[in-house]
KEGUMAR-300589 format. One line per 3 residues: number of its first residue (from 1); for each residue x, y, z of N, C-alpha, C, O. Coordinates in Angstrom, 1 decimal, always signed. Example, Ala and Ser with C-alpha at 12.3 -4.5 7.8 and 13.67 -1.06 7.14 Angstrom:
# residues 2
1	+13.2 -5.7 +7.8 +12.3 -4.5 +7.8 +13.2 -3.3 +7.8 +14.2 -3.3 +8.5; +12.8 -2.2 +7.1 +13.7 -1.1 +7.1 +12.9 +0.0 +7.9 +13.4 +1.1 +8.0 .
//
This chain:
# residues 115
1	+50.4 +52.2 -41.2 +49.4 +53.3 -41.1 +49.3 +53.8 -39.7 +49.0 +54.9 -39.4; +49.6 +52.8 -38.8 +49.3 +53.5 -37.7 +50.2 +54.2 -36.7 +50.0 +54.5 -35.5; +51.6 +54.5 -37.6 +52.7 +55.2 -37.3 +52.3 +57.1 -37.8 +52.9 +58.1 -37.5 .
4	+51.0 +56.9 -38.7 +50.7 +58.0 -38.9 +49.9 +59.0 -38.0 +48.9 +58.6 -37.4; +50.3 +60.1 -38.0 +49.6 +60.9 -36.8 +47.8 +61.2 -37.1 +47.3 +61.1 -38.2; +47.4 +61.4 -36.1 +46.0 +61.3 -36.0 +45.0 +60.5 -35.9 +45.4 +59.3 -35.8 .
7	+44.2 +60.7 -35.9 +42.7 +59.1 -35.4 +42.6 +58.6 -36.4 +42.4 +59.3 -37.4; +42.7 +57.3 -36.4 +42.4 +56.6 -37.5 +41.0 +55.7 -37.8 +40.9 +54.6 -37.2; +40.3 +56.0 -38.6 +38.7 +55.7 -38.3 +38.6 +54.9 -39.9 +39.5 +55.1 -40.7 .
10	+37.4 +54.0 -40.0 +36.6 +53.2 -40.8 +35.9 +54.6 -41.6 +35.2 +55.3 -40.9; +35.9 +54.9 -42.6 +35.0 +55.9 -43.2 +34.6 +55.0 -44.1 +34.4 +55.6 -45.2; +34.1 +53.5 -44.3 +33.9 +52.5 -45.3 +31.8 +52.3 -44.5 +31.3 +52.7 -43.5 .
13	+31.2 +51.3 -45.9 +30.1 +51.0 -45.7 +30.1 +49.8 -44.8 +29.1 +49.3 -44.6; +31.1 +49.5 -44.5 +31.4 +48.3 -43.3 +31.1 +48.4 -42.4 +30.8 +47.5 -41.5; +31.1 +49.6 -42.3 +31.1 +50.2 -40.7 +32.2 +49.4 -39.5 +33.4 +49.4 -39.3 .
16	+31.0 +48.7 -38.9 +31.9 +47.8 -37.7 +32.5 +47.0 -37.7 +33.6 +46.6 -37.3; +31.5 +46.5 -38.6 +31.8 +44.9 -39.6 +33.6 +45.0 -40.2 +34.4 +44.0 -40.2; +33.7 +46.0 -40.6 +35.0 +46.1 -41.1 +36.2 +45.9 -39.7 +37.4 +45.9 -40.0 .
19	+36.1 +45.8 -38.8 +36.8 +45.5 -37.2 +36.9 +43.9 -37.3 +37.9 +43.2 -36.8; +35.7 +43.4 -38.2 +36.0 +42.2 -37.7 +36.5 +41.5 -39.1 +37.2 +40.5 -38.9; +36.3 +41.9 -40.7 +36.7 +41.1 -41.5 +38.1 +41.8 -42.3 +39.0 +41.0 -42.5 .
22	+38.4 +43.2 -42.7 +39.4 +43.8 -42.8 +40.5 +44.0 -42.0 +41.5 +43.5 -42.4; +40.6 +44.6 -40.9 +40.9 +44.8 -40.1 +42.3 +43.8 -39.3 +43.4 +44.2 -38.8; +41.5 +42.3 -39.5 +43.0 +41.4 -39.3 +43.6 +41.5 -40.2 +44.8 +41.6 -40.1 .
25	+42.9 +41.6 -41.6 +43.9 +41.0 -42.8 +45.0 +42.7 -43.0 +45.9 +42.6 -43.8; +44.7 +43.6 -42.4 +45.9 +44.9 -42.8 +46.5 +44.7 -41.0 +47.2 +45.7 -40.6; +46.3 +43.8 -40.2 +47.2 +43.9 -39.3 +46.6 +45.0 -38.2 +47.4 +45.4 -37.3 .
28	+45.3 +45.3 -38.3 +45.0 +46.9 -37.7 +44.0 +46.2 -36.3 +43.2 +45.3 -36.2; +44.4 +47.5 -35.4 +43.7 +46.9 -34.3 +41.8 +47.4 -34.5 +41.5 +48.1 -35.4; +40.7 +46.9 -33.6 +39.8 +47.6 -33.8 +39.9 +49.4 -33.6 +40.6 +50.0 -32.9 .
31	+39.1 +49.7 -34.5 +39.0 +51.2 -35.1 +37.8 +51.6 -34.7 +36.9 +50.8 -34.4; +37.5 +53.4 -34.5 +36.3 +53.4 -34.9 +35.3 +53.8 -36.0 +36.0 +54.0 -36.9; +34.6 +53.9 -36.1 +34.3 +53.4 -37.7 +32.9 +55.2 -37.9 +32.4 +55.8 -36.9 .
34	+32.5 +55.5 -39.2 +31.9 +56.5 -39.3 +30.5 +56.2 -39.4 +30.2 +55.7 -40.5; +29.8 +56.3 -38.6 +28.5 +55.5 -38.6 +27.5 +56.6 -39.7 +27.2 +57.7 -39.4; +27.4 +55.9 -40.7 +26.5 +56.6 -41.9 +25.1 +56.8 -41.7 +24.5 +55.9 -41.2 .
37	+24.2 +58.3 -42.2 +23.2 +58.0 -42.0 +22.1 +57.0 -43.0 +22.2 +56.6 -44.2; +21.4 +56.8 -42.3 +20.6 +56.0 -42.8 +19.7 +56.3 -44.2 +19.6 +55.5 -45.1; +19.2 +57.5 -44.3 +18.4 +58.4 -45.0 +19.3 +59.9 -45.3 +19.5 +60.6 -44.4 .
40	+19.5 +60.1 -46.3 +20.2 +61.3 -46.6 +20.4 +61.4 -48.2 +21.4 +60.8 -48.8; +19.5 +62.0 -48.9 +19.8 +62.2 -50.1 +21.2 +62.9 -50.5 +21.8 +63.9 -50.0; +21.5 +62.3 -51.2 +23.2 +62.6 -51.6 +23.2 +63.9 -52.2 +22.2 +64.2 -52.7 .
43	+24.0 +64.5 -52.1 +24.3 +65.7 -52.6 +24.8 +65.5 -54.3 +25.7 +64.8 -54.7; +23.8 +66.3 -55.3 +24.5 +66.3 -56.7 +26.0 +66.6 -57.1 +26.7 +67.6 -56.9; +26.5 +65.1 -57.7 +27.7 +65.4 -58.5 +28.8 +65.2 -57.0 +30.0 +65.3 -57.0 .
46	+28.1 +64.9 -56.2 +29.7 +64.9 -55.4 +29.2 +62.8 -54.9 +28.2 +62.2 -55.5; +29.9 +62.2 -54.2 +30.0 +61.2 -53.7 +29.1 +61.1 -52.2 +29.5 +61.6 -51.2; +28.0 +60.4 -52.2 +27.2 +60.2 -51.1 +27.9 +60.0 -49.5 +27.2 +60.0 -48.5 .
49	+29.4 +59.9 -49.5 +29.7 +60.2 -47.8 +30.2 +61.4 -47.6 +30.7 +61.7 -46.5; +30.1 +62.4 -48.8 +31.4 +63.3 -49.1 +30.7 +64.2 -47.8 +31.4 +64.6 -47.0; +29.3 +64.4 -47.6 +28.7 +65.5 -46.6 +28.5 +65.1 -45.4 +28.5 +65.8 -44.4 .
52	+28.4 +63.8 -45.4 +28.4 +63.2 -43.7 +30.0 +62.8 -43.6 +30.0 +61.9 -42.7; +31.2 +63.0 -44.0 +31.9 +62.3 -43.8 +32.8 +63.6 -43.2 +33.7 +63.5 -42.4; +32.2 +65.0 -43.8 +32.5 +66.2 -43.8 +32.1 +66.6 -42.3 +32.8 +67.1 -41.4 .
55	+30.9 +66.2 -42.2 +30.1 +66.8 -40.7 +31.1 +65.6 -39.3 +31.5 +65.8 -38.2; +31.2 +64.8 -40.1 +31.9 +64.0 -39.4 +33.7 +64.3 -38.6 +34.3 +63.7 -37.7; +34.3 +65.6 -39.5 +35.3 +65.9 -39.0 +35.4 +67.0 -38.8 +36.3 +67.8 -38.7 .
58	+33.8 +67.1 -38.4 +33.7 +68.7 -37.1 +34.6 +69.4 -37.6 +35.6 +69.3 -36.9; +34.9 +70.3 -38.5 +36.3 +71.4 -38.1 +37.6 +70.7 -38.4 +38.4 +71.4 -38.9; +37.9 +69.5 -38.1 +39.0 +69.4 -38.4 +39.8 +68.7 -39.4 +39.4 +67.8 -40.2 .
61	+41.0 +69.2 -39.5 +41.6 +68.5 -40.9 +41.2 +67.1 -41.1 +40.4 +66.8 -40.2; +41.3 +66.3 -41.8 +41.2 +65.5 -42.3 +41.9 +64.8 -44.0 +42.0 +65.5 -45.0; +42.2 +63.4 -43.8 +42.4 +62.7 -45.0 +41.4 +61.2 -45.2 +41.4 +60.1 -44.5 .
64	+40.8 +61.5 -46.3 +40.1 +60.3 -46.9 +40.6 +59.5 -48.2 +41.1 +59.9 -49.3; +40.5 +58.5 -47.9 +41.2 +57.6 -48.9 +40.3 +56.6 -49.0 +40.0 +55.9 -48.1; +39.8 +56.6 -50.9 +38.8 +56.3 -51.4 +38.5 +55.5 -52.5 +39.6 +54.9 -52.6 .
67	+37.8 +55.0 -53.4 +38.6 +54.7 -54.4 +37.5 +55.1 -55.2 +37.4 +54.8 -56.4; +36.5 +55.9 -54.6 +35.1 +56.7 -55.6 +35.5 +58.3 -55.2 +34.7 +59.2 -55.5; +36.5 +58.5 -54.6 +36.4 +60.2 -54.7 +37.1 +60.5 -56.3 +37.9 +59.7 -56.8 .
70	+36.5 +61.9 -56.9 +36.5 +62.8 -57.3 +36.9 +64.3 -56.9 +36.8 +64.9 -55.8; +37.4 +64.7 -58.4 +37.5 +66.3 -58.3 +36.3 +66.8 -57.6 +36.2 +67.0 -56.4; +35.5 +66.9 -58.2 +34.0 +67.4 -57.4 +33.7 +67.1 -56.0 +32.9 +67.9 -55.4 .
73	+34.2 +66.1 -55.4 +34.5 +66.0 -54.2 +35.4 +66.8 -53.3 +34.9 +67.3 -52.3; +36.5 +67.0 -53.6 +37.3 +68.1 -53.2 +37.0 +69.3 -53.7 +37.5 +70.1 -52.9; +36.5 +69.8 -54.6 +36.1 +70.8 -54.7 +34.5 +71.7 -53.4 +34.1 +72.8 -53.1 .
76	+34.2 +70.3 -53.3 +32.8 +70.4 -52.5 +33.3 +71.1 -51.2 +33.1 +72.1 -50.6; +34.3 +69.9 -50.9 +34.8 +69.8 -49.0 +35.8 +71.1 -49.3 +35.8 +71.7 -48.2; +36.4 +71.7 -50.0 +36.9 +72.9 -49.9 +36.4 +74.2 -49.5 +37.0 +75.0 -48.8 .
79	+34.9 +74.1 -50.3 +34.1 +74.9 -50.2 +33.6 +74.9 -49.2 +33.2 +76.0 -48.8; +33.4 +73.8 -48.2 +32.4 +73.9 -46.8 +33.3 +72.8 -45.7 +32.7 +72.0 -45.0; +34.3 +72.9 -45.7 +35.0 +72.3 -44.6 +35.6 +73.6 -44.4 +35.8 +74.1 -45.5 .
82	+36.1 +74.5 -43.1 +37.1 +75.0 -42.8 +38.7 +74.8 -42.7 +39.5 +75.7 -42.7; +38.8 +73.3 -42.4 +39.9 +73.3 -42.4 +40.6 +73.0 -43.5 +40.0 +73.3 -44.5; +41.9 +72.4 -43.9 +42.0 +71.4 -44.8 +41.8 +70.2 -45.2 +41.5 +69.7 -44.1 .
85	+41.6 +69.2 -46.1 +41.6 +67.9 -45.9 +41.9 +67.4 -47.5 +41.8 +68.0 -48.6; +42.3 +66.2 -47.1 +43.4 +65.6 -48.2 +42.0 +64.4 -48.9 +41.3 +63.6 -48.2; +41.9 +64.7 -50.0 +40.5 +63.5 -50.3 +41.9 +63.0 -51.6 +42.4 +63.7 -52.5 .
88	+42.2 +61.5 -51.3 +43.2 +61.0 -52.1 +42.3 +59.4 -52.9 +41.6 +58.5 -52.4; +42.6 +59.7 -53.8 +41.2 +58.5 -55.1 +42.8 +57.5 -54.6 +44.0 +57.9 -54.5; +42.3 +56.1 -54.4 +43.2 +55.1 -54.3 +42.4 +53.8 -55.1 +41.3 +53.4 -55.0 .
91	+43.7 +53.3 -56.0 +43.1 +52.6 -57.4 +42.1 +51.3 -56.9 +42.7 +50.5 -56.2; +41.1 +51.1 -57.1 +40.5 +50.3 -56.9 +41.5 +48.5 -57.2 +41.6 +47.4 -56.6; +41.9 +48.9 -58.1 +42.8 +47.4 -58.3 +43.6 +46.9 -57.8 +43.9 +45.8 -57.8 .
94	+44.3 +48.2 -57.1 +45.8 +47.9 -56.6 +45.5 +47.9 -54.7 +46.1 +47.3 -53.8; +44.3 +48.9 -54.8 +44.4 +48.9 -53.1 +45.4 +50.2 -52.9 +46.1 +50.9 -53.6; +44.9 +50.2 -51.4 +46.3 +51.1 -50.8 +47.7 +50.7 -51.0 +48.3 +49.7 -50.6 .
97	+48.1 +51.5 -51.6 +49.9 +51.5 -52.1 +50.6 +52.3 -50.9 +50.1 +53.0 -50.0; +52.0 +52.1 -51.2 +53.0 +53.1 -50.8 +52.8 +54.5 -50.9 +52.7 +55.3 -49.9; +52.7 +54.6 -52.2 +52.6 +55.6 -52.9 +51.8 +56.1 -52.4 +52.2 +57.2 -52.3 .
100	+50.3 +55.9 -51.8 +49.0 +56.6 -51.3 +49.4 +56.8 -49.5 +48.7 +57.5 -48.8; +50.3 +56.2 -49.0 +50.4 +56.2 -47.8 +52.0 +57.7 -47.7 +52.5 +58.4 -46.7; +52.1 +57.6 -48.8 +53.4 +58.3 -48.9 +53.0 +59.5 -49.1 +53.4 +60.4 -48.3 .
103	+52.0 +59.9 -50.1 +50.9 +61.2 -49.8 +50.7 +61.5 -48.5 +50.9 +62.7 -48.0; +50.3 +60.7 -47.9 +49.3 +61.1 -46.6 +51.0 +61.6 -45.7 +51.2 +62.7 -45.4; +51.6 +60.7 -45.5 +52.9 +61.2 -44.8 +53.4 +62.9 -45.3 +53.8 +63.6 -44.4 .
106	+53.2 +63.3 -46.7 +54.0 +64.1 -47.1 +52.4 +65.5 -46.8 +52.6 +66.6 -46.2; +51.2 +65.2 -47.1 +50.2 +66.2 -46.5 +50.6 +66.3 -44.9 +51.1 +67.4 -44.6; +50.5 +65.6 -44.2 +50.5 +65.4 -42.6 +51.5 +66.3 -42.1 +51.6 +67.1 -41.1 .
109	+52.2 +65.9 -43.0 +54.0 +66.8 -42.2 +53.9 +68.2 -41.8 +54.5 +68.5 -40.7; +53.3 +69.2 -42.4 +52.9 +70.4 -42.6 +52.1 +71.0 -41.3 +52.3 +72.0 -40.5; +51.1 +70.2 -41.2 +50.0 +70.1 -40.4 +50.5 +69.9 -39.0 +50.2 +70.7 -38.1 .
112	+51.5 +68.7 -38.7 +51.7 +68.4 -37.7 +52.6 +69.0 -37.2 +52.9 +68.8 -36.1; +53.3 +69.9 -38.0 +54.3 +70.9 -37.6 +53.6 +72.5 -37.1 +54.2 +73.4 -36.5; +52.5 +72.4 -37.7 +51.9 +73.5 -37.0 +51.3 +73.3 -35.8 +50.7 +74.3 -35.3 .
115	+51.3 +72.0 -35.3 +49.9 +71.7 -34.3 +51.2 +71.8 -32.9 +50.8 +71.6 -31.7 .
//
């Protein structure tokens, strides 16, 4: 993952916590993590980080990988993010795969060719 271009952040309810119990077990150095608000009624039909996680990438592209995103999700952040961003549902059973990292490689390429 960390051969992949761009900042690589915690968007989990772990927050920091995840630095210290995930974090060895994927091999990953400390990260920084999306500090959630505390109080924020969730937005109908979409997923409760989908609006802070949105304000959270200011303008820029972005990829979330999830295992509670939804269509409605991407349809939300289309509608009110400017830039692009990749919201990829990853199977809650299996975990991050190949296959989900192989996405992110094949979105990124485009991106990083224009930058």
């Amino acid at each position: 993952m960390l051969a992949l271009s761009g900042e690589l952040v915690w968007a989990s309810t772990w927050m920091a916590e995840a630095n210290e119990v995930v974090a060895p077990r994927l091999d990953l150095p400390v990260l920084a993590f999306v500090d959630w608000p505390d109080h924020e009624e969730p937005l109908r039909g979409v997923h409760w980080k989908t609006a802070p996680l949105t304000r959270w990438a200011a303008g820029r592209p972005f990829v979330w990988l999830d295992d509670e995103t939804t269509d409605a999700d991407r349809r939300w952040v289309a509608a009110h993010h400017s830039q692009p961003a990749l919201l990829r549902h990853v199977d809650p059973y299996l975990g991050l795969t190949g296959a989900d990292l192989a996405a992110v490689r094949q979105w990124l390429r485009p991106h990083d060719e224009a930058a």
